[in-house]
TORPA-4810 file (N, C-alpha, C, O; in nm, 3 decimals):
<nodes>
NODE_1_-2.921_-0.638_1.128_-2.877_-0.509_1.177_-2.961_-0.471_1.299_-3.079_-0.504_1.291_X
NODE_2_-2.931_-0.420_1.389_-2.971_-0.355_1.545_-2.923_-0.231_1.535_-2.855_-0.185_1.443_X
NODE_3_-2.976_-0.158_1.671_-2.978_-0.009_1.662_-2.936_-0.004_1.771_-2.919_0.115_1.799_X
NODE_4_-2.901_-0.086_1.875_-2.816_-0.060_2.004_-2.917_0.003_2.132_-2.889_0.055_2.239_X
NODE_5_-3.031_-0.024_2.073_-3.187_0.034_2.207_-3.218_-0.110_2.240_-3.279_-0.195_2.175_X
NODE_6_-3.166_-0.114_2.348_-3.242_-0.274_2.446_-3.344_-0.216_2.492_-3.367_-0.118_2.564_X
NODE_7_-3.429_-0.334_2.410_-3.568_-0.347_2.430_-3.620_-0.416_2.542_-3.723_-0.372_2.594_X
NODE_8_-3.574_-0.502_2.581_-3.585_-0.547_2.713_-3.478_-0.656_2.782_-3.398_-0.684_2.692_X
NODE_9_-3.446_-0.725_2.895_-3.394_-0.789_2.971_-3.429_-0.917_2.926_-3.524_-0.939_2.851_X
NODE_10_-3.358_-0.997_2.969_-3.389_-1.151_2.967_-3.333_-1.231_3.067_-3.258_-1.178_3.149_X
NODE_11_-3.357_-1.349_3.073_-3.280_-1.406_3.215_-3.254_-1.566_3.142_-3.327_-1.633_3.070_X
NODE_12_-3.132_-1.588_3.190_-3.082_-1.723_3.154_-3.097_-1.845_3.218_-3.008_-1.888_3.291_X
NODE_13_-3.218_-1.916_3.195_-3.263_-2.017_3.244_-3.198_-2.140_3.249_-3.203_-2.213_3.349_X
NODE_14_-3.117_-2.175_3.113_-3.045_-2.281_3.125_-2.920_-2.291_3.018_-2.909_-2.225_2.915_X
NODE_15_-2.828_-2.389_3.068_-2.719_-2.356_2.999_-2.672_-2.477_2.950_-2.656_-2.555_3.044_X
NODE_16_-2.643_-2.526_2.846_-2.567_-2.634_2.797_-2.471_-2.666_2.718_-2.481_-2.606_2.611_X
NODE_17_-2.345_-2.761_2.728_-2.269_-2.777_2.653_-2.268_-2.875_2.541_-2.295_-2.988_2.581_X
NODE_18_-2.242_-2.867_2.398_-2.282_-2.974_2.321_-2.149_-2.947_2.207_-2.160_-2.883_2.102_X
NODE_19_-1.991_-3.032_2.270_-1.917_-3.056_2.180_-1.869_-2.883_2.239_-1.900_-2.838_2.349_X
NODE_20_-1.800_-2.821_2.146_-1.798_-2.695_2.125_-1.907_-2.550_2.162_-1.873_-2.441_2.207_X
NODE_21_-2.021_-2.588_2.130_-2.123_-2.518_2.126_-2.163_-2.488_2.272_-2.114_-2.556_2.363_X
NODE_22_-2.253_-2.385_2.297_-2.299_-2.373_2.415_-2.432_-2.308_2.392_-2.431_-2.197_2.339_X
NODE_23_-2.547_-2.362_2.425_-2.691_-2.378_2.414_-2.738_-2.295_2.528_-2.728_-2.343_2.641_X
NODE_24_-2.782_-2.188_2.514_-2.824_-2.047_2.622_-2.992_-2.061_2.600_-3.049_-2.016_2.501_X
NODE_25_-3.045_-2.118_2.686_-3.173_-2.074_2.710_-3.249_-1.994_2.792_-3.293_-2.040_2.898_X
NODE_26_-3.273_-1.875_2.758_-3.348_-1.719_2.796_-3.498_-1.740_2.824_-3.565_-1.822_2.760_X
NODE_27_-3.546_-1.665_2.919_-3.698_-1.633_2.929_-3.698_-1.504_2.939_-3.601_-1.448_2.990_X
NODE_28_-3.801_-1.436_2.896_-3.810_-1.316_2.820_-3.978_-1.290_2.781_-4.049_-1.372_2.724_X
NODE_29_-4.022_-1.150_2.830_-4.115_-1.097_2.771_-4.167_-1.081_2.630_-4.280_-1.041_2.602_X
NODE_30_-4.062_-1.119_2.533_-4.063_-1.077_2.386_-4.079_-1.264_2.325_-4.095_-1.296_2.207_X
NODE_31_-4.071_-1.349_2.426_-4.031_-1.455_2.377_-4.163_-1.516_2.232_-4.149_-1.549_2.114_X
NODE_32_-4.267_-1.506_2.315_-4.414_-1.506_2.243_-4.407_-1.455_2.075_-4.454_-1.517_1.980_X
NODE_33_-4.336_-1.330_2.072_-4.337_-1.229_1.924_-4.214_-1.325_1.861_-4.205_-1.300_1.741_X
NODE_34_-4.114_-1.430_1.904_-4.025_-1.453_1.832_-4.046_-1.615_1.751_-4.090_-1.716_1.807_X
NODE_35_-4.011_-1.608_1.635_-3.963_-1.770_1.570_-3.871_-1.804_1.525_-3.782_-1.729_1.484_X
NODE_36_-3.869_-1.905_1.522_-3.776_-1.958_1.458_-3.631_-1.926_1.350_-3.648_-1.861_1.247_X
NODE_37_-3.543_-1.960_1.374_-3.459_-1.846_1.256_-3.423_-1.713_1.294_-3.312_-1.668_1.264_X
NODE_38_-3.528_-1.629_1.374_-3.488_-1.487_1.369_-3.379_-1.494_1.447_-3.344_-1.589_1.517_X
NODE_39_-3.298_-1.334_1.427_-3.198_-1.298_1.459_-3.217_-1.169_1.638_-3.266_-1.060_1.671_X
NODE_40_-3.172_-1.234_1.672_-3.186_-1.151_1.839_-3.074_-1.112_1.883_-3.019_-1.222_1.878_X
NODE_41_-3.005_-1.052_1.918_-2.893_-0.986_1.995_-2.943_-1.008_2.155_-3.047_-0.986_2.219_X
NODE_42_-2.762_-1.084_2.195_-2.777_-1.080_2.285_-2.663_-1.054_2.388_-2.567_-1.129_2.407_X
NODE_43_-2.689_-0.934_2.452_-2.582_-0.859_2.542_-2.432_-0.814_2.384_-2.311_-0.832_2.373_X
NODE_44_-2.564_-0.741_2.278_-2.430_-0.728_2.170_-2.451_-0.818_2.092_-2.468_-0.788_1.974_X
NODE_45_-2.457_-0.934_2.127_-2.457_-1.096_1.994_-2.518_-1.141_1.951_-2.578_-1.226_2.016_X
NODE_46_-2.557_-1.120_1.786_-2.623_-1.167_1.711_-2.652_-1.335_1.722_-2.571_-1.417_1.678_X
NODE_47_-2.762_-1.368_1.780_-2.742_-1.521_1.810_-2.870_-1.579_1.683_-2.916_-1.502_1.598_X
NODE_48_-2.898_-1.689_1.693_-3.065_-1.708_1.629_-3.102_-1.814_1.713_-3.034_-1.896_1.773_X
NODE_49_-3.252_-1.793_1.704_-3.335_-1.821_1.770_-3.338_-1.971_1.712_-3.361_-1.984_1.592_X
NODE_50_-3.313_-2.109_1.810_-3.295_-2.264_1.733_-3.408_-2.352_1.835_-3.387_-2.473_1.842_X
NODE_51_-3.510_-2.304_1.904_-3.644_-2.335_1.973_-3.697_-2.257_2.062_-3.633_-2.165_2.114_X
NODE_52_-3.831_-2.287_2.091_-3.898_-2.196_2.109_-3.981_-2.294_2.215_-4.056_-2.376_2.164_X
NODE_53_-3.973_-2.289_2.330_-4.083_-2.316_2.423_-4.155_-2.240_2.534_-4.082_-2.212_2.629_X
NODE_54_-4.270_-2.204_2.543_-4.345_-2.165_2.609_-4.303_-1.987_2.627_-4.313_-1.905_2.536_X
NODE_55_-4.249_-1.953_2.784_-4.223_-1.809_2.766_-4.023_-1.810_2.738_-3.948_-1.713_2.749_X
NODE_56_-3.993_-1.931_2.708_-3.835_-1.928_2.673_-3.792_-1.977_2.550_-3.860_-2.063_2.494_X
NODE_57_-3.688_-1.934_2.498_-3.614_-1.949_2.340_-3.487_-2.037_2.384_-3.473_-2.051_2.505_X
NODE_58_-3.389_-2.100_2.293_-3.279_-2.131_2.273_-3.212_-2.038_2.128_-3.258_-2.027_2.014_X
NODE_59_-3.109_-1.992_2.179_-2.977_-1.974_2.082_-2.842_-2.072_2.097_-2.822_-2.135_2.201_X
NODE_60_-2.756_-2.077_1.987_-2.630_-2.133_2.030_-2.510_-2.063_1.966_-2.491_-2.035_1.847_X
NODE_61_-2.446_-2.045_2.055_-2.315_-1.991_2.066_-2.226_-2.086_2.038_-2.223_-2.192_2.100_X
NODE_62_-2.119_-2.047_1.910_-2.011_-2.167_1.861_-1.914_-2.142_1.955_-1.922_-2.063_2.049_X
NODE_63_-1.798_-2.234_1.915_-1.690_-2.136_1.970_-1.563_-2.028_1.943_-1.458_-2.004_2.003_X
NODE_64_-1.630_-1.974_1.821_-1.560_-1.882_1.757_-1.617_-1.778_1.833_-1.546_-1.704_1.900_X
NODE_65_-1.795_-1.762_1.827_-1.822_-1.668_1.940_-1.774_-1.670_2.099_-1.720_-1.570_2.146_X
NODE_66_-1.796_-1.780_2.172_-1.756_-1.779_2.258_-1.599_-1.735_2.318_-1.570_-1.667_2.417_X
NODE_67_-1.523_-1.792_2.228_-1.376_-1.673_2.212_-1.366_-1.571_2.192_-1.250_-1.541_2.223_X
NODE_68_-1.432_-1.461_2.145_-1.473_-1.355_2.093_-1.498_-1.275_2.219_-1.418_-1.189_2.256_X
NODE_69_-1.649_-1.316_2.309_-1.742_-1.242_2.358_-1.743_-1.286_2.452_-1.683_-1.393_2.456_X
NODE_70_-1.809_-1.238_2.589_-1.842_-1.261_2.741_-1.952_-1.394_2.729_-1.980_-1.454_2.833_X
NODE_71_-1.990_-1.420_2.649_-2.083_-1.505_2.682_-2.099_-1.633_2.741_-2.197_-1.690_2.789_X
NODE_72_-1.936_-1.679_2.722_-1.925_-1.839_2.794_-1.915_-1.835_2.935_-1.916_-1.933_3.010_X
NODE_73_-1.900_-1.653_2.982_-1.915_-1.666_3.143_-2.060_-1.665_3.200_-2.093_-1.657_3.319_X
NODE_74_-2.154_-1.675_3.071_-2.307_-1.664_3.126_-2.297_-1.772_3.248_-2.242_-1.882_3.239_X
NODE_75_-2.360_-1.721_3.362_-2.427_-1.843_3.455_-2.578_-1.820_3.461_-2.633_-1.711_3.444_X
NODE_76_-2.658_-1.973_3.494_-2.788_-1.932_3.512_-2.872_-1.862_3.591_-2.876_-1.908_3.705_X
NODE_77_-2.973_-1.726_3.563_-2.995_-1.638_3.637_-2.979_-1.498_3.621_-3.024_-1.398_3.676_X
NODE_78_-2.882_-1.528_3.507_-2.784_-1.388_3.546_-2.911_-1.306_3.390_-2.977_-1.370_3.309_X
NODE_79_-2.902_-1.177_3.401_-2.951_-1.141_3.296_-2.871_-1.018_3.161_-2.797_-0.920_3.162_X
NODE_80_-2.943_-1.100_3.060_-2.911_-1.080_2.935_-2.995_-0.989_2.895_-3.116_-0.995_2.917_X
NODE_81_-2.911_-0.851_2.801_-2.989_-0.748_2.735_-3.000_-0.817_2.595_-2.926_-0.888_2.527_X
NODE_82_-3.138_-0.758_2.581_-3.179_-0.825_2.416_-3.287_-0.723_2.302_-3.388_-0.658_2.328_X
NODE_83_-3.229_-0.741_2.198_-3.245_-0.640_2.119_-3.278_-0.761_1.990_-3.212_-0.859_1.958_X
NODE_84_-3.431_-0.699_1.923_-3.459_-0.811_1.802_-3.427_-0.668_1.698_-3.445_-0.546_1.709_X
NODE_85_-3.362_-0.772_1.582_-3.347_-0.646_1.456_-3.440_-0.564_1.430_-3.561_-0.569_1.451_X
NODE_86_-3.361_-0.474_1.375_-3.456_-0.339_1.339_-3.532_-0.373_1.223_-3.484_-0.447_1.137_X
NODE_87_-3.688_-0.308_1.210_-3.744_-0.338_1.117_-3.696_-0.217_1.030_-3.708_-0.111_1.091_X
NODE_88_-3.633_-0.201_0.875_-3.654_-0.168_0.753_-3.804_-0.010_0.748_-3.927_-0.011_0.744_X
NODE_89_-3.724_0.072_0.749_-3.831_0.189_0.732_-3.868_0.241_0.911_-3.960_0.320_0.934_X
NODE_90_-3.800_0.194_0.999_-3.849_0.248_1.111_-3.723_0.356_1.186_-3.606_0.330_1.161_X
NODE_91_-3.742_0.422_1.237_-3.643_0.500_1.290_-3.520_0.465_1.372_-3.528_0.396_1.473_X
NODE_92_-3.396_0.519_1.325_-3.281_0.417_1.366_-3.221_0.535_1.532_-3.136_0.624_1.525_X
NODE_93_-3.276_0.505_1.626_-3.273_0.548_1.707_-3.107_0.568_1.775_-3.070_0.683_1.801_X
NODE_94_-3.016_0.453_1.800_-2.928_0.447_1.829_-2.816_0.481_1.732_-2.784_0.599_1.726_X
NODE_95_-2.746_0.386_1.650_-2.638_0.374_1.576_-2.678_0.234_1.530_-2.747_0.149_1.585_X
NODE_96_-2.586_0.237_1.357_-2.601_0.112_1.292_-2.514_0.001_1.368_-2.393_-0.012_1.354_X
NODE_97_-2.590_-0.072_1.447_-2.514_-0.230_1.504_-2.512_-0.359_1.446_-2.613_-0.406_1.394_X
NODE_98_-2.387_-0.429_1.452_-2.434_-0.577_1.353_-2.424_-0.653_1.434_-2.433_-0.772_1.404_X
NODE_99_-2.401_-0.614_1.571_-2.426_-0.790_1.673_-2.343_-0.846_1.617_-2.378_-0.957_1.577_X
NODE_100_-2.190_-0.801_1.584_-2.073_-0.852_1.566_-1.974_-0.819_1.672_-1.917_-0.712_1.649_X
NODE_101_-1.948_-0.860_1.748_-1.887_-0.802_1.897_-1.739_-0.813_1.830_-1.711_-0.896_1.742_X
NODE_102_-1.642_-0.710_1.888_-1.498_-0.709_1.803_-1.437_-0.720_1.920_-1.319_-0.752_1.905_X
NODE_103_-1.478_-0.704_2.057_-1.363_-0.762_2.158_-1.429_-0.766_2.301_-1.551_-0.750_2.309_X
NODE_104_-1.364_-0.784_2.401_-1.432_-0.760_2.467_-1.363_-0.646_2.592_-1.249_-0.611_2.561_X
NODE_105_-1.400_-0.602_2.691_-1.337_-0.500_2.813_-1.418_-0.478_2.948_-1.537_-0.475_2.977_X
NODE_106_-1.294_-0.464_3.020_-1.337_-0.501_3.126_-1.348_-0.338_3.224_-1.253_-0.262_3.247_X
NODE_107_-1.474_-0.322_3.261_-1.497_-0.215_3.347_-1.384_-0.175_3.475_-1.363_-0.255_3.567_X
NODE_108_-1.322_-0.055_3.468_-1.203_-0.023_3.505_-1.280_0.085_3.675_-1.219_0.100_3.781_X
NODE_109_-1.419_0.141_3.644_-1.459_0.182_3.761_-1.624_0.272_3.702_-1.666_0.313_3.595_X
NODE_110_-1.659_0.268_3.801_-1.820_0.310_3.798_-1.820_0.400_3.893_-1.793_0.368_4.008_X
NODE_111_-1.853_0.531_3.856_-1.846_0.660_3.917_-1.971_0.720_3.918_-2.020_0.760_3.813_X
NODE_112_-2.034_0.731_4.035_-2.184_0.757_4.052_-2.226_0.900_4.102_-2.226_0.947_4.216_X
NODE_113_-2.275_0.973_3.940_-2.277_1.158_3.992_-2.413_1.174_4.030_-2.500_1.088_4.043_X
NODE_114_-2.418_1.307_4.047_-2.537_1.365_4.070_-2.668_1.312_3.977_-2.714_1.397_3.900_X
NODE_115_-2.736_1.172_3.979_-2.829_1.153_3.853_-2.753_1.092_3.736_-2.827_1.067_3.641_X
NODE_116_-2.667_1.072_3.724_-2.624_0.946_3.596_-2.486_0.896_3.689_-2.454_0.926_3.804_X
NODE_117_-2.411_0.795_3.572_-2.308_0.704_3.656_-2.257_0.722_3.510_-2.313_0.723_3.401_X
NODE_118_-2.091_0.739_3.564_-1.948_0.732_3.447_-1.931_0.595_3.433_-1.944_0.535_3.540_X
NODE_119_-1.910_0.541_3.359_-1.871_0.424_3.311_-1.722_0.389_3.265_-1.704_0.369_3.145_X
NODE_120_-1.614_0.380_3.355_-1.476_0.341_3.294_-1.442_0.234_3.220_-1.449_0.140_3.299_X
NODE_121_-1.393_0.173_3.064_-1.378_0.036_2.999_-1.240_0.076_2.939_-1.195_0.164_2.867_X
NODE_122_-1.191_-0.053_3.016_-1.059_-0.073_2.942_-1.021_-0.197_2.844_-1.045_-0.305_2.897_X
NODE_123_-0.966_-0.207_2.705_-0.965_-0.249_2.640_-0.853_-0.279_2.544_-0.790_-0.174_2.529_X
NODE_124_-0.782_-0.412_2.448_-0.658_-0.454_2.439_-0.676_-0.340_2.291_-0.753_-0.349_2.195_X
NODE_125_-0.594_-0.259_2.316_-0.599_-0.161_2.196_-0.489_-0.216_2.106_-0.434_-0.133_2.034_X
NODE_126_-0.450_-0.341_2.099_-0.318_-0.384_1.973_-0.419_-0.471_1.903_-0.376_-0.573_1.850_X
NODE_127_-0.548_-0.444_1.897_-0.617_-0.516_1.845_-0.646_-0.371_1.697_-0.638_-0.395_1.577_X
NODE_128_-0.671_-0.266_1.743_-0.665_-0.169_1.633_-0.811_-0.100_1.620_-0.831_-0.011_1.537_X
NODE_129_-0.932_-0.156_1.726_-0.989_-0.024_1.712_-0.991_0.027_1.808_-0.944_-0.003_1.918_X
NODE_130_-1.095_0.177_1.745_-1.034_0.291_1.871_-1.213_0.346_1.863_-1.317_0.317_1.804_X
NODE_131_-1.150_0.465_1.990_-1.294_0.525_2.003_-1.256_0.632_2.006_-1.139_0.652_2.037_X
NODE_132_-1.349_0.748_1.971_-1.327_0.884_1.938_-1.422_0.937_2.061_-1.497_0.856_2.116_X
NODE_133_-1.416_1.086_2.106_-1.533_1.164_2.159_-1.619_1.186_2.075_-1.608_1.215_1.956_X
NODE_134_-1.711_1.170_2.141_-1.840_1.183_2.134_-1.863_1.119_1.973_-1.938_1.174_1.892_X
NODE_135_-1.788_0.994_1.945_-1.848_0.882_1.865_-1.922_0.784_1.914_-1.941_0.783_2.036_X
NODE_136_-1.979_0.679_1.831_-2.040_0.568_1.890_-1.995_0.438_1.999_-1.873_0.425_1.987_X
NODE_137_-2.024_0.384_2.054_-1.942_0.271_2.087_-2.053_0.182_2.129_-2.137_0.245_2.193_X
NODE_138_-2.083_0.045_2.112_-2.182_-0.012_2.183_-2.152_-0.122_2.258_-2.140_-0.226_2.194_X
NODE_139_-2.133_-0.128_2.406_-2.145_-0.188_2.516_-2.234_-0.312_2.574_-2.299_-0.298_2.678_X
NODE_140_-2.232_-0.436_2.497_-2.321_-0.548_2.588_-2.441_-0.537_2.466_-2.546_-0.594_2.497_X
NODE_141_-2.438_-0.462_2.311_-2.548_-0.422_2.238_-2.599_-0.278_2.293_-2.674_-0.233_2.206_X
NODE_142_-2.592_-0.195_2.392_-2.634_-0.081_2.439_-2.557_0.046_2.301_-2.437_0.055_2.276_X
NODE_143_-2.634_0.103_2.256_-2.552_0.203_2.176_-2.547_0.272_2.298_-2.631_0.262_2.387_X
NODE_144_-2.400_0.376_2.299_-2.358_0.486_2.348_-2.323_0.589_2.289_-2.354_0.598_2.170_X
NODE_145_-2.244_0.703_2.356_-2.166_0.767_2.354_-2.045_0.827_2.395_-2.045_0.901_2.494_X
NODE_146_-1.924_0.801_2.320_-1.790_0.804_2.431_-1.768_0.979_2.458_-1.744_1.081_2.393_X
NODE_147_-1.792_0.940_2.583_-1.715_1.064_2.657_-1.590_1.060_2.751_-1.588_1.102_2.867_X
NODE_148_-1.486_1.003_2.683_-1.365_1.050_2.725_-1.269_0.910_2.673_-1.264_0.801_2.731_X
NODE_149_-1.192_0.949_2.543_-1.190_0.861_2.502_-1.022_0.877_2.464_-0.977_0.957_2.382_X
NODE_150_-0.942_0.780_2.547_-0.797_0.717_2.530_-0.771_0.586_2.456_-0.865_0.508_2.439_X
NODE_151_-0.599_0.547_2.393_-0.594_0.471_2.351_-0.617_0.369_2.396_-0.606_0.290_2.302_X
NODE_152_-0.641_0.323_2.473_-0.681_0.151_2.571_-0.791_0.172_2.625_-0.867_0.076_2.641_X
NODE_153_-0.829_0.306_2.669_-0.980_0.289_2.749_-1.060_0.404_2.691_-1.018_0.492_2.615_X
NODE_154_-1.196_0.385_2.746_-1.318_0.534_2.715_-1.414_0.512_2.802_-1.419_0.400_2.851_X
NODE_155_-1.495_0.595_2.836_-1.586_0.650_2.912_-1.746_0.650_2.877_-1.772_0.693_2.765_X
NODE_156_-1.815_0.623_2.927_-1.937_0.680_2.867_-2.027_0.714_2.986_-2.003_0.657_3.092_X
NODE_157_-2.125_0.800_2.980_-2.225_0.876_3.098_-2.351_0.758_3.090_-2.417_0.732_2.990_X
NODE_158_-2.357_0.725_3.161_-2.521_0.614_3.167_-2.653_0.697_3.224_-2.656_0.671_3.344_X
NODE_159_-2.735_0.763_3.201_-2.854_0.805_3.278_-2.957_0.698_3.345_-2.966_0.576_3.335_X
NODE_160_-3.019_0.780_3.406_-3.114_0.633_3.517_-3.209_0.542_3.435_-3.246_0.432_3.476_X
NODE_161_-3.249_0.599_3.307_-3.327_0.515_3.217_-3.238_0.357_3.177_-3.267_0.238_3.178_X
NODE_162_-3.135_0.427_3.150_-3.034_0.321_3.076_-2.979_0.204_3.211_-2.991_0.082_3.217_X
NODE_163_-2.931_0.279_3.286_-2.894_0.191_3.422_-3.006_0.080_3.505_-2.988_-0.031_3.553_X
NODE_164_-3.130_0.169_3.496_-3.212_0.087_3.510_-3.282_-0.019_3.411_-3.335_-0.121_3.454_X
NODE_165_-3.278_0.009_3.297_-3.338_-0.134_3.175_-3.293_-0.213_3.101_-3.351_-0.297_3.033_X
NODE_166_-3.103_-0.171_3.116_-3.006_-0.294_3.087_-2.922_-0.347_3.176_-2.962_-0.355_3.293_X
NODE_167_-2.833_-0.379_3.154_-2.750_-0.485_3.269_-2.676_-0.407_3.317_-2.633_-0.449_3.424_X
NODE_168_-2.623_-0.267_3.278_-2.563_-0.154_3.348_-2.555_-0.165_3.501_-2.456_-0.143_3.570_X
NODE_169_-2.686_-0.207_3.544_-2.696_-0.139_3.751_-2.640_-0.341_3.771_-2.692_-0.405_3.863_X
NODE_170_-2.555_-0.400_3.694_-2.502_-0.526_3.757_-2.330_-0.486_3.690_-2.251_-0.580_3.708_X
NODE_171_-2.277_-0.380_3.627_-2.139_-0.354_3.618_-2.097_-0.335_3.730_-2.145_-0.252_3.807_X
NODE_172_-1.965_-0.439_3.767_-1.851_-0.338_3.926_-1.743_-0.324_3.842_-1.725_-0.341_3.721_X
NODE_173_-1.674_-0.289_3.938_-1.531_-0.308_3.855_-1.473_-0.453_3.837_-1.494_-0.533_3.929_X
NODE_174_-1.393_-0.500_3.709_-1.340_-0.607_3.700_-1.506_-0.670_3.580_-1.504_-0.771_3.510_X
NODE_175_-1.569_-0.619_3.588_-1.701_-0.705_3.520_-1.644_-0.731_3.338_-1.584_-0.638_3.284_X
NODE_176_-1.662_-0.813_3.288_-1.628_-0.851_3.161_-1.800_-0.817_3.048_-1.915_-0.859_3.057_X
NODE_177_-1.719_-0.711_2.938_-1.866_-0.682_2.863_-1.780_-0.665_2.714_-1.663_-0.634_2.693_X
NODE_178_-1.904_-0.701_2.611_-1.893_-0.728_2.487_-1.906_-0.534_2.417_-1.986_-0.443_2.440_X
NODE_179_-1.801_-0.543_2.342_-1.738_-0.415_2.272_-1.776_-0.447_2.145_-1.756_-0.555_2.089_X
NODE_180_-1.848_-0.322_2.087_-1.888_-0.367_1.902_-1.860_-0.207_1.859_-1.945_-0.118_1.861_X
NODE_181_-1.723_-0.192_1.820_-1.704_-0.049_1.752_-1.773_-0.021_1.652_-1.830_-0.103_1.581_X
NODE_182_-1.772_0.134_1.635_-1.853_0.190_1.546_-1.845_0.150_1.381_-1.731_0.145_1.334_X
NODE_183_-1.936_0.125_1.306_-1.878_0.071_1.184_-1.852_0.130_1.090_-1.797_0.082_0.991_X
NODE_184_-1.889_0.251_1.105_-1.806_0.331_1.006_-1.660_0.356_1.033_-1.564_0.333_0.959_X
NODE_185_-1.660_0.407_1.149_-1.479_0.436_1.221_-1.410_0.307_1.195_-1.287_0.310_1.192_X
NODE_186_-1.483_0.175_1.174_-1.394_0.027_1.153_-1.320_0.100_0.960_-1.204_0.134_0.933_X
NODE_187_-1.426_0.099_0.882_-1.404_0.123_0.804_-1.315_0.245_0.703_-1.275_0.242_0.586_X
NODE_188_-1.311_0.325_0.787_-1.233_0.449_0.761_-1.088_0.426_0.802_-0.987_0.439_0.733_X
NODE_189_-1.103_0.387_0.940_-0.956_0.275_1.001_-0.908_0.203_0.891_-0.800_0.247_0.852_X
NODE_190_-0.945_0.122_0.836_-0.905_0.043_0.734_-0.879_0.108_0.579_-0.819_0.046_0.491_X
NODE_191_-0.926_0.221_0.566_-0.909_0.240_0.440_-0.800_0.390_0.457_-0.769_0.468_0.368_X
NODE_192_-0.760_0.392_0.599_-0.635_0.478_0.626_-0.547_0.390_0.628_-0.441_0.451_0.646_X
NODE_193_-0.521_0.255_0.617_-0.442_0.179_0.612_-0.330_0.116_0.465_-0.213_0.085_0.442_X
NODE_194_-0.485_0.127_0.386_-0.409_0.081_0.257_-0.368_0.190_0.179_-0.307_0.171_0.074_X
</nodes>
């Protein structure tokens, strides 16, 4: 479980294909605190950590994820927001996240106000979830908040903290990012169903 607060950036050092799989190797400030096994989110996706050298890790992405999520457009360089699970008894700052990405959407326009930036995402809504005002939504692993929220697309306000310490100040329009709806609203969805 994650809380949708990127803790810091990462950068994608190398990339490999093996069969299906695709082998993402990150360098990262946090790399040192991580081993083996653990669970890291990355840009949203629960990946695990499968080596560990020096200041860089490996995860691998199947291709169930890779169909899923933005991640098979990683190129090397580009940087990845990363979030290690929440520790048990510590304050859940954001919203409950499982680094289960449910689709993905593509930034429709970036509107830059006085001191924060609008965020436009549009998204295949025959897939069945939705976003409410001023519910959760989490973006790339970023928890938010939707402010302005239609059946195919929603909105959210980014402030300069956020724009500046995740991958936010690299969105244009047309940019492809990983969508992880709220999990309670998944669940309430579903149990208005049966």
């Amino acid at each position: 479980m994650f809380t949708g607060i990127i803790e810091t950036l990462g950068k994608v050092k190398d990339l490999k294909k093996e069969g299906e799989n695709l082998h993402i190797t990150i360098t990262s400030n946090i790399t040192s605190e991580l081993k083996i096994d653990q669970s890291v989110a990355h840009n949203g996706v629960c990946l695990t950590v499968v080596a560990i050298d020096n200041d860089s890790y490996t995860v691998t992405a199947i291709q169930e994820t890779l169909d899923k999520t933005s991640l098979g457009q990683l190129k090397v360089s580009d940087k990845v927001n990363l979030e290690r699970a929440m520790v048990l008894g510590a304050r859940l700052d954001g919203h409950i996240v499982q680094g289960h990405v449910d689709q993905t959407a593509i930034c429709q326009s970036v509107e830059e106000k006085d001191g924060s930036w609008i965020f436009t995402f549009s998204y295949d809504s025959s897939l069945n979830n939705v976003t409410i005002e001023k519910g959760s939504i989490t973006i790339d692993g970023t928890s938010l908040t939707v402010v302005d929220s239609k059946k195919d697309r929603f909105s959210v306000a980014i402030i300069p903290y956020t724009y500046e310490h995740t991958r936010f100040n690299t969105y244009k329009e047309g940019t492809l990012v990983n969508l992880e709806f709220d999990v309670i609203g998944k669940y309430v969805a579903r149990l208005m169903k049966i």
